[in-house]
N, CA, C and O atoms as a GROMACS GRO file, in nm:
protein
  380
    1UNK      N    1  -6.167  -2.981  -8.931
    1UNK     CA    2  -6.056  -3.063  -8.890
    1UNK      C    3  -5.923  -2.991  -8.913
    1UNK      O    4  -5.818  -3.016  -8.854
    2UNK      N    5  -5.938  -2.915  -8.991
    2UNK     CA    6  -5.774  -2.829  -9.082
    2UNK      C    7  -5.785  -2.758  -8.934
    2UNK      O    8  -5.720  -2.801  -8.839
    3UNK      N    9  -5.852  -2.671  -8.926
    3UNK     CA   10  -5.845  -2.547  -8.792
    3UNK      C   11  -5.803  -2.616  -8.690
    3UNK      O   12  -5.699  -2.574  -8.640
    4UNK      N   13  -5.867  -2.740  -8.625
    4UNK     CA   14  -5.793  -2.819  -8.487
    4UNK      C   15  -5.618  -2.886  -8.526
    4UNK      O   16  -5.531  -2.886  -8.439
    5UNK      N   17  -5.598  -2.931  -8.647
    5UNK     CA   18  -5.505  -2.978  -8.688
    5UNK      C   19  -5.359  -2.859  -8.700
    5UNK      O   20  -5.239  -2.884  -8.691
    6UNK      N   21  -5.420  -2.747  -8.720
    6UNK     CA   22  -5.336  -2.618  -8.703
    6UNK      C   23  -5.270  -2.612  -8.598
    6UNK      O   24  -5.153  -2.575  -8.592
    7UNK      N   25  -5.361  -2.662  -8.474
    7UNK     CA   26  -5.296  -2.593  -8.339
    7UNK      C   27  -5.249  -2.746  -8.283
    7UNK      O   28  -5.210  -2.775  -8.170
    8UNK      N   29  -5.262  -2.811  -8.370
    8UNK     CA   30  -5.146  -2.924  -8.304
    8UNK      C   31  -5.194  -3.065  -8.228
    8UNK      O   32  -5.148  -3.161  -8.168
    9UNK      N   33  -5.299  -3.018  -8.264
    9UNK     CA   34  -5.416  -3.113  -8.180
    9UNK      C   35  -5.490  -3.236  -8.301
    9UNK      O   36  -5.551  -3.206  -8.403
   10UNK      N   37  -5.467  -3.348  -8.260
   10UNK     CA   38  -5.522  -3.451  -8.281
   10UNK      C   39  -5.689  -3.529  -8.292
   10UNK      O   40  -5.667  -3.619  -8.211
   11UNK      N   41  -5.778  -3.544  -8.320
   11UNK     CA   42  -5.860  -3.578  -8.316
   11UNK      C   43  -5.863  -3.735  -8.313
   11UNK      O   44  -5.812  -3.802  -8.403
   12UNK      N   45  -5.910  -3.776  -8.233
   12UNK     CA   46  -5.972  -3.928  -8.154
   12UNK      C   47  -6.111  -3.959  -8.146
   12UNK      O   48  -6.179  -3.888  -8.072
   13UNK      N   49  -6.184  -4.086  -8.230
   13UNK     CA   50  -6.354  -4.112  -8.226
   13UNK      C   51  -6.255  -4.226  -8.135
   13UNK      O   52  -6.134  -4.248  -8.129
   14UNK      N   53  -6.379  -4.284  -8.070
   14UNK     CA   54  -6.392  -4.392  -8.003
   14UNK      C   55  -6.543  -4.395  -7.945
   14UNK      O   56  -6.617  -4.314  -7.889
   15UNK      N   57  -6.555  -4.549  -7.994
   15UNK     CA   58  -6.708  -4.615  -7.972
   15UNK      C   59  -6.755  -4.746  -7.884
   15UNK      O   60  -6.686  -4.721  -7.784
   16UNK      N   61  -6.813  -4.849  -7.856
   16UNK     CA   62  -6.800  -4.972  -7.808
   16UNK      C   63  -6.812  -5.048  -7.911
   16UNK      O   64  -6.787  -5.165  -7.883
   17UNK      N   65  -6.854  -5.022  -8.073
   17UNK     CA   66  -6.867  -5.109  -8.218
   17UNK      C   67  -6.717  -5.140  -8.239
   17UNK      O   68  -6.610  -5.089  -8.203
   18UNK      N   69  -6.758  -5.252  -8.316
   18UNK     CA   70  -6.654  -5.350  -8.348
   18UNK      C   71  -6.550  -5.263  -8.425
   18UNK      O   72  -6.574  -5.143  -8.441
   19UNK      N   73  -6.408  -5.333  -8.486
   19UNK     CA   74  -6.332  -5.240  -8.546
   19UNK      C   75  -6.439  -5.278  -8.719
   19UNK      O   76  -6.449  -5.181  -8.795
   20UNK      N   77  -6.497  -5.392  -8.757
   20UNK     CA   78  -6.530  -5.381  -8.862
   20UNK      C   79  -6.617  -5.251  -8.856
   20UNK      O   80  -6.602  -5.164  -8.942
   21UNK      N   81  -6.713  -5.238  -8.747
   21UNK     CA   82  -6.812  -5.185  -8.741
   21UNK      C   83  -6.785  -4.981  -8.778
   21UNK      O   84  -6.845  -4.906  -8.854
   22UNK      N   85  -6.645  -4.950  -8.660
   22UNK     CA   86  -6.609  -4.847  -8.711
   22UNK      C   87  -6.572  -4.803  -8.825
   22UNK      O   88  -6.599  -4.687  -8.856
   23UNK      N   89  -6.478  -4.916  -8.940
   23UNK     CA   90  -6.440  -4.937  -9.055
   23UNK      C   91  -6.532  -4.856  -9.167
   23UNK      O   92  -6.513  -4.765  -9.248
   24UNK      N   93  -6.684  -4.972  -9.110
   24UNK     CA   94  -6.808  -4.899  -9.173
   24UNK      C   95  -6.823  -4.753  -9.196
   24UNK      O   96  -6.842  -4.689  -9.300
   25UNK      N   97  -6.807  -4.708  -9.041
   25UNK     CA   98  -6.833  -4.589  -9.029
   25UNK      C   99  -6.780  -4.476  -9.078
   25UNK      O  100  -6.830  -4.375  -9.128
   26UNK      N  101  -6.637  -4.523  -9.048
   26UNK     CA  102  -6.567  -4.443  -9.118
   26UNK      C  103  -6.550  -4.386  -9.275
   26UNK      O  104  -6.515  -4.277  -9.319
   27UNK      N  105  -6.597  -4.529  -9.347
   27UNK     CA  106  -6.580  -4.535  -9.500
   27UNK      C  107  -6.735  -4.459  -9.576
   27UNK      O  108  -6.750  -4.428  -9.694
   28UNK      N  109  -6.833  -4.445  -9.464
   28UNK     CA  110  -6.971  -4.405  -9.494
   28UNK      C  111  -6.958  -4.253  -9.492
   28UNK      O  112  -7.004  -4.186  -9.585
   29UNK      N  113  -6.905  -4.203  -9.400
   29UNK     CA  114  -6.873  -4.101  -9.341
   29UNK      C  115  -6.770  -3.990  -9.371
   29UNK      O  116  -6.772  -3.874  -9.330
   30UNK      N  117  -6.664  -4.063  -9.465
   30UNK     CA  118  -6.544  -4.046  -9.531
   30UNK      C  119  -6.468  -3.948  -9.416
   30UNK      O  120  -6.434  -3.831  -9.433
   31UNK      N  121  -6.455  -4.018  -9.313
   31UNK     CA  122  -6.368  -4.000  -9.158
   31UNK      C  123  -6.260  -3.954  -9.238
   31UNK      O  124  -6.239  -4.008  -9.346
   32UNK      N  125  -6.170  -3.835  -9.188
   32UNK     CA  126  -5.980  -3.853  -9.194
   32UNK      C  127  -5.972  -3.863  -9.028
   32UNK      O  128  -5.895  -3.770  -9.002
   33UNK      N  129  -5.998  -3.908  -8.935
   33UNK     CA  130  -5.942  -3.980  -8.834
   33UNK      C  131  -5.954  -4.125  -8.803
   33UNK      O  132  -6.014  -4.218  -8.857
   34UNK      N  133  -5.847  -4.110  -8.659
   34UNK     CA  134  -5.860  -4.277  -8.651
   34UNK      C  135  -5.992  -4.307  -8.555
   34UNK      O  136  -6.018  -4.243  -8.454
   35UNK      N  137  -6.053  -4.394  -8.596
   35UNK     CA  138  -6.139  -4.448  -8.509
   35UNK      C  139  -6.175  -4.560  -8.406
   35UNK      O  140  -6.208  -4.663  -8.464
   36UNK      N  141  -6.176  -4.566  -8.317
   36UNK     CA  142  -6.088  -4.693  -8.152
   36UNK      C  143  -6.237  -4.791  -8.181
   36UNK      O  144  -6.348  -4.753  -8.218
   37UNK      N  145  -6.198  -4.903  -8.155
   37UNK     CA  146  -6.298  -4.997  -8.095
   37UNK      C  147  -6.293  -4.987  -7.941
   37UNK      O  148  -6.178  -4.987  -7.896
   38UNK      N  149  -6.384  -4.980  -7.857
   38UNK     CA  150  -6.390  -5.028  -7.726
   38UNK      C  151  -6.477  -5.086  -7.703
   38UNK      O  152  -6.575  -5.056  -7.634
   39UNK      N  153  -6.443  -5.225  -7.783
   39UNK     CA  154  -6.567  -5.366  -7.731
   39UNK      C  155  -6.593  -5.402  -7.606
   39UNK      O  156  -6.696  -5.461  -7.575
   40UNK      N  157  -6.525  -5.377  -7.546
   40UNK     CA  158  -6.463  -5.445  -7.372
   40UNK      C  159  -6.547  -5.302  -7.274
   40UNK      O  160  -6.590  -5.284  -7.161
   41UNK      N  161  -6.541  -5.272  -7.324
   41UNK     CA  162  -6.568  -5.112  -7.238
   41UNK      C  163  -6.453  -5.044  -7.156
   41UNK      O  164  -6.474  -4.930  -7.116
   42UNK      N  165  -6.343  -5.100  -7.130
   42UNK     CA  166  -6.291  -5.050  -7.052
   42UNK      C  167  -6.210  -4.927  -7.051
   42UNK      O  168  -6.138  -4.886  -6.960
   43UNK      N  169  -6.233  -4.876  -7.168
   43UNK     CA  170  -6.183  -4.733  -7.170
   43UNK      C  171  -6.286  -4.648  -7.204
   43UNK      O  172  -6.258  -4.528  -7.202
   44UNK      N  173  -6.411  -4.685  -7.238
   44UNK     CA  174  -6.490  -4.562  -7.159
   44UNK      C  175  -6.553  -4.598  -7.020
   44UNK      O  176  -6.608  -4.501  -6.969
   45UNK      N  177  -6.556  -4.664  -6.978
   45UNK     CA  178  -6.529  -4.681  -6.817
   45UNK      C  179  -6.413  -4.593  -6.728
   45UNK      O  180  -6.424  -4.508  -6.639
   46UNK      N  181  -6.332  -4.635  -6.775
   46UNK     CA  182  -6.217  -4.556  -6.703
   46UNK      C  183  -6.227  -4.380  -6.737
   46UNK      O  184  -6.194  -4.297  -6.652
   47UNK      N  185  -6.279  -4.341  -6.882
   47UNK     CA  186  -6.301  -4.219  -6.859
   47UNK      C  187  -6.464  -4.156  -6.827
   47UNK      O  188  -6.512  -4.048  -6.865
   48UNK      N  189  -6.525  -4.258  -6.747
   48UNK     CA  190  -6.653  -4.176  -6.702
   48UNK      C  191  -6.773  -4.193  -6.787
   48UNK      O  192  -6.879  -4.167  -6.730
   49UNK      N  193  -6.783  -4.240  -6.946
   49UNK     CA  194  -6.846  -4.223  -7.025
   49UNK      C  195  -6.985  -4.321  -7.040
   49UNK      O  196  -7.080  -4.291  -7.111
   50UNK      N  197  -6.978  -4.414  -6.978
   50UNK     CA  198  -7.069  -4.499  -7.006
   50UNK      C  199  -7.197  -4.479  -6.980
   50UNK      O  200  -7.232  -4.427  -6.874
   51UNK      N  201  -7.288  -4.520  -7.076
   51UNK     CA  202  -7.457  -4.458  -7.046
   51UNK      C  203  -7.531  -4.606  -7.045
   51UNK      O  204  -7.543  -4.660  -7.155
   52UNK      N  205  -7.573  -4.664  -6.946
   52UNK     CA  206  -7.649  -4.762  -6.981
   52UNK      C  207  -7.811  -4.753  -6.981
   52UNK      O  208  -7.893  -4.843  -6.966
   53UNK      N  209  -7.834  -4.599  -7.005
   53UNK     CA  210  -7.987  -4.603  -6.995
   53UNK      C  211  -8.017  -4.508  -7.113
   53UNK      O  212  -7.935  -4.418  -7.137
   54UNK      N  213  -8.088  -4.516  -7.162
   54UNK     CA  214  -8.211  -4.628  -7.168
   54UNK      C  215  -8.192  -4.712  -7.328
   54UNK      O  216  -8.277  -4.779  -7.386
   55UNK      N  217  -8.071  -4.685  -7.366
   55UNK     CA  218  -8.019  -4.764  -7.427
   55UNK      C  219  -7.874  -4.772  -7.413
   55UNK      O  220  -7.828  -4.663  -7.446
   56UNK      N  221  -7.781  -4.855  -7.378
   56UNK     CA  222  -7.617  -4.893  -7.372
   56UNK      C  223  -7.534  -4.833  -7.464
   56UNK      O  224  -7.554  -4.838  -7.585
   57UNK      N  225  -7.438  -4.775  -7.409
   57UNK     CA  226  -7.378  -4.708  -7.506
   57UNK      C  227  -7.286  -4.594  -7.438
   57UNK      O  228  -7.272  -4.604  -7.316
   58UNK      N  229  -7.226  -4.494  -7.500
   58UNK     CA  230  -7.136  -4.397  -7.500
   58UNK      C  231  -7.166  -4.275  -7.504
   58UNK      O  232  -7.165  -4.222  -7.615
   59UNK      N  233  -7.211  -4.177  -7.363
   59UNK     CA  234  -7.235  -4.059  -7.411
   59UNK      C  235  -7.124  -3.952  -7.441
   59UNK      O  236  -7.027  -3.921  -7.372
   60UNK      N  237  -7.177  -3.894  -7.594
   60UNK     CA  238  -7.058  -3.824  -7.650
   60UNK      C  239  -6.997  -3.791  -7.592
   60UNK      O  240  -7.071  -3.748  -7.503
   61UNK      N  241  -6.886  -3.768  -7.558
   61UNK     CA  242  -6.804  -3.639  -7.497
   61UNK      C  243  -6.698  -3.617  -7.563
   61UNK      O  244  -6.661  -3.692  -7.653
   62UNK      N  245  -6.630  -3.503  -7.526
   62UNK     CA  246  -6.511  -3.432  -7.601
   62UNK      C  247  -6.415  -3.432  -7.503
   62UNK      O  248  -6.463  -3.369  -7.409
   63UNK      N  249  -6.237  -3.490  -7.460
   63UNK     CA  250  -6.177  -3.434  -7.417
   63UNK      C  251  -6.078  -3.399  -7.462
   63UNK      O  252  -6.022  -3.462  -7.552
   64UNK      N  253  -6.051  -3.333  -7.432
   64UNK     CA  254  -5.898  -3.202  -7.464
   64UNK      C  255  -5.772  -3.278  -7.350
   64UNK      O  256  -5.760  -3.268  -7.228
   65UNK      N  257  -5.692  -3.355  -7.451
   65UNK     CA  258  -5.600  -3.398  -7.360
   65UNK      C  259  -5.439  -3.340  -7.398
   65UNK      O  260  -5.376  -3.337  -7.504
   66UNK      N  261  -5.420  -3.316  -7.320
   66UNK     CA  262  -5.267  -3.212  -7.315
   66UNK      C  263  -5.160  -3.289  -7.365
   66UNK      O  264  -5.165  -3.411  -7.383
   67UNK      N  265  -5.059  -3.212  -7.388
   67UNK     CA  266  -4.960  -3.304  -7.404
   67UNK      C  267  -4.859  -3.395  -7.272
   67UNK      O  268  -4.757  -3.463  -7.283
   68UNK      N  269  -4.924  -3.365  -7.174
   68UNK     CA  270  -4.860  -3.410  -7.059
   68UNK      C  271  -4.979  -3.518  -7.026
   68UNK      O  272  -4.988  -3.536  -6.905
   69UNK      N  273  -5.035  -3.565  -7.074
   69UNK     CA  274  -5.102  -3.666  -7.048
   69UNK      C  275  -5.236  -3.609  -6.956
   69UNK      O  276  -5.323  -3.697  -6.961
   70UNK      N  277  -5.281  -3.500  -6.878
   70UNK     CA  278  -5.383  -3.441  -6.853
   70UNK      C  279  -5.500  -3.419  -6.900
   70UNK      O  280  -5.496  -3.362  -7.008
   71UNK      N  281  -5.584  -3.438  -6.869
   71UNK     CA  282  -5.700  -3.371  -6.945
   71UNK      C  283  -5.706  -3.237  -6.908
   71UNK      O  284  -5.691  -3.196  -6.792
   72UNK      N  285  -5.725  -3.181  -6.986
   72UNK     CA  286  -5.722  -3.018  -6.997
   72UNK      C  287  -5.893  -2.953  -6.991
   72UNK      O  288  -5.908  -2.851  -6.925
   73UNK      N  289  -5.999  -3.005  -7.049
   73UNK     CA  290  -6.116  -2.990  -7.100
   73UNK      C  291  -6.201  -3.071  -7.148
   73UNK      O  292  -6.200  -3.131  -7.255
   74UNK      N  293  -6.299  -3.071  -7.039
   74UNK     CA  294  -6.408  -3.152  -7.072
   74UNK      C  295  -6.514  -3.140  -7.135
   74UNK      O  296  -6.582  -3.074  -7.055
   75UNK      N  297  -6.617  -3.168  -7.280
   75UNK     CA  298  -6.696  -3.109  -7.314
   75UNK      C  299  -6.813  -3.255  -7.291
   75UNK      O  300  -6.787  -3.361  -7.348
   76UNK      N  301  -6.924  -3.241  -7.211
   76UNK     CA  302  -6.998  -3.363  -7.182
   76UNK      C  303  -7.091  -3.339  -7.234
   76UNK      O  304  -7.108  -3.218  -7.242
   77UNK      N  305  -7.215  -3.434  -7.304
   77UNK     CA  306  -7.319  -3.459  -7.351
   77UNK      C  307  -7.300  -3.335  -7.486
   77UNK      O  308  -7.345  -3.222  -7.471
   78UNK      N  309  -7.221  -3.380  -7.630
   78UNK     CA  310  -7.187  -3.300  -7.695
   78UNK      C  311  -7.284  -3.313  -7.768
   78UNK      O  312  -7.347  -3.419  -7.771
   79UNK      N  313  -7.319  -3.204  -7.845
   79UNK     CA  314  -7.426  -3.192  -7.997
   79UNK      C  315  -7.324  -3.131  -8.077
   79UNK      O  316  -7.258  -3.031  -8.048
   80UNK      N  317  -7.316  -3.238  -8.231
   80UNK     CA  318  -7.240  -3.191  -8.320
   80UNK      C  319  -7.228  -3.043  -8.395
   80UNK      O  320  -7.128  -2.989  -8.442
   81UNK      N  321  -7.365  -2.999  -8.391
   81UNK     CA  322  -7.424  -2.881  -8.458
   81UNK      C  323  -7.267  -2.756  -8.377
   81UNK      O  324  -7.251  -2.737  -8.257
   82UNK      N  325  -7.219  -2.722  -8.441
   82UNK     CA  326  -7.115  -2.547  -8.346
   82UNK      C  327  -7.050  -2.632  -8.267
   82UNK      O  328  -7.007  -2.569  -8.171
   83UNK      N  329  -7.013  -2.781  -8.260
   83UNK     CA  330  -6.914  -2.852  -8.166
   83UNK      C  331  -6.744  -2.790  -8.212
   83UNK      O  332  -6.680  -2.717  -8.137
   84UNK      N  333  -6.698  -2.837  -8.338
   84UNK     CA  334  -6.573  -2.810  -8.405
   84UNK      C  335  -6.536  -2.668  -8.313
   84UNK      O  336  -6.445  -2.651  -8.232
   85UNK      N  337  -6.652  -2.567  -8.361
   85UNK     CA  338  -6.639  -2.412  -8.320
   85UNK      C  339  -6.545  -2.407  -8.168
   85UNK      O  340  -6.438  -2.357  -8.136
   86UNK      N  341  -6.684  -2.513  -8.077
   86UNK     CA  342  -6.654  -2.506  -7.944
   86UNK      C  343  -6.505  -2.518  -7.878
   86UNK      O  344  -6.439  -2.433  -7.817
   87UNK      N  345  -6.471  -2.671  -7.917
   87UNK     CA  346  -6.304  -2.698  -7.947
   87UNK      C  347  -6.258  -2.549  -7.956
   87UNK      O  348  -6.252  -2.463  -7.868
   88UNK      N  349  -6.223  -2.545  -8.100
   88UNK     CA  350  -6.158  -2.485  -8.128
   88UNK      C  351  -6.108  -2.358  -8.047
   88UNK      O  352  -5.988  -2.333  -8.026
   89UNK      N  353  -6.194  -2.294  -8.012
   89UNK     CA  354  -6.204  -2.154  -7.902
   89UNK      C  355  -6.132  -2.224  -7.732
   89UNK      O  356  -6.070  -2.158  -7.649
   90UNK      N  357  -6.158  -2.329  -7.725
   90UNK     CA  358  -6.115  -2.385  -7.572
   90UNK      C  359  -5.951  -2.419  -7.640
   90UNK      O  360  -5.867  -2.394  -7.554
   91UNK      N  361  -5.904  -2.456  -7.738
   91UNK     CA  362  -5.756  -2.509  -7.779
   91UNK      C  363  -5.708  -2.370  -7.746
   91UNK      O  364  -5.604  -2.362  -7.681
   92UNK      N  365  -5.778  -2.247  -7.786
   92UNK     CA  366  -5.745  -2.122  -7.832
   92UNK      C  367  -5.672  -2.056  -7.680
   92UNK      O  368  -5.559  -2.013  -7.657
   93UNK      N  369  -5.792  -2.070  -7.595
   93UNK     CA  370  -5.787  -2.023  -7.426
   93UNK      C  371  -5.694  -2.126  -7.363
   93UNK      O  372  -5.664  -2.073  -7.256
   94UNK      N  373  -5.655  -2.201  -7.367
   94UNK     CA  374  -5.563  -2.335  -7.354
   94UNK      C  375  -5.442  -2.301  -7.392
   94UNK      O  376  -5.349  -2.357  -7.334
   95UNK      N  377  -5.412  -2.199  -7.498
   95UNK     CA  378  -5.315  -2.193  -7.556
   95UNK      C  379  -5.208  -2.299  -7.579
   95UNK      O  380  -5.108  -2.272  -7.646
   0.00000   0.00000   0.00000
């Protein structure tokens, strides 16, 4: 998180669980970001994300959003394992 936080960049979870539910998560997890409720769905709808098979839900993704309001970089169907790494090198080429 220090290395993405260097280059100026923010980190954002967002889930469809409740805010208690993220609360959980966060406090289990000992999160330093903020974490979104999207009970409603409508903001992972609007960004593409929604998986309703074969169980409902949110497939991971990563975006890289600019400071102009753009998305810059899309990382879809993420695995945590070398994810941070991944970022990090795309903030890098992004400059």
């Amino acid at each position: 998180m220090a290395e993405i936080e260097k280059r100026g960049t923010a980190v954002i979870g967002l889930s469809l669980d409740s805010v208690e539910a993220q609360a959980a998560f966060r406090d289990k997890y000992t999160l330093n970001m903020p974490l979104l409720s999207d009970s409603d769905r409508k903001t992972a709808a609007a960004f593409g994300v929604l998986n309703d098979k074969p169980v409902p839900g949110i497939q991971r993704t990563t975006f890289i959003v600019g400071t102009d309001g753009l998305i810059k970089k899309v990382f879809p169907n993420v695995k945590v394992d070398g994810h941070a790494e991944e970022v990090i090198r795309a903030l890098d080429a992004l400059g």
